[in-house]
C-alpha positions as CSV (number, residue, x, y, z in Angstrom):
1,X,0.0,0.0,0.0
2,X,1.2,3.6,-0.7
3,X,2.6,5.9,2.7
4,X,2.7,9.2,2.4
5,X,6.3,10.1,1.5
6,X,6.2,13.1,4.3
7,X,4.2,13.9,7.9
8,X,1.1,16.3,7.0
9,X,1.2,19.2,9.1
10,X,-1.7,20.4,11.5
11,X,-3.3,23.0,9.2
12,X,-3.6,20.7,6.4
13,X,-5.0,18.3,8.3
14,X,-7.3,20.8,10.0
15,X,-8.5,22.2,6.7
16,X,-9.8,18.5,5.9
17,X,-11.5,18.1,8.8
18,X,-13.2,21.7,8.5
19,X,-16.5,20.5,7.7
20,X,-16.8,17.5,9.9
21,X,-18.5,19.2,12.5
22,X,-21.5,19.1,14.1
23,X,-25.0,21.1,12.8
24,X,-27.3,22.7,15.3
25,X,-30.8,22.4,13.7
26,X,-32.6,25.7,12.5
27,X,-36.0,26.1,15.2
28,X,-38.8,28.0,14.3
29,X,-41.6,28.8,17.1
30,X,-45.1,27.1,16.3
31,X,-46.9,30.5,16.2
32,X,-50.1,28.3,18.1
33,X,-48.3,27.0,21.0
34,X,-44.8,28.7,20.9
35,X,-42.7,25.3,21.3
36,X,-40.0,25.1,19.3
37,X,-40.5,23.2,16.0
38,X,-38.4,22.4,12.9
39,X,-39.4,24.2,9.8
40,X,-41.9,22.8,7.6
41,X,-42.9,20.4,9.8
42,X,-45.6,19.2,12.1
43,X,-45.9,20.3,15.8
44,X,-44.9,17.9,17.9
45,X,-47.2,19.2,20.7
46,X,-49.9,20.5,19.3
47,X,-50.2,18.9,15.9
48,X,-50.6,21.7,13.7
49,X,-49.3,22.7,10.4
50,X,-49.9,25.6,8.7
51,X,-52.7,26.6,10.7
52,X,-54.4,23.2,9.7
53,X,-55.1,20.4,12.3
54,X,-52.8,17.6,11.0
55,X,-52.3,14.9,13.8
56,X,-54.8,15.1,17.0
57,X,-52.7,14.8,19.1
58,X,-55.4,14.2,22.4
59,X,-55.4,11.0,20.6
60,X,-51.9,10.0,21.1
């Protein structure tokens, strides 16, 4: 197998691993209950989307 003829230095290294890190979601507010939601989807608590009833959720 081939070896790397010399040692990589830090930056190098640090410049391929500059997009391995870890993404913090993007949270909206649900405007009905004000829990924090991700975008374009359903409430978890309340079960609204859109202003629409999507899951009851009292049935859960």
């Amino acid at each position: 197998m081939p070896n790397p003829k010399r040692k990589l230095a830090k930056s190098w290294r640090g410049n391929r691993r500059s997009h391995d890190h870890v993404h913090v979601p993007n949270l909206s507010l649900c405007p009905r209950c004000n829990q924090p939601k991700l975008s374009h989807r359903v409430c978890g608590t309340c079960g609204y989307y859109k202003g629409a009833l999507v899951i009851d959720m009292k049935k859960l």
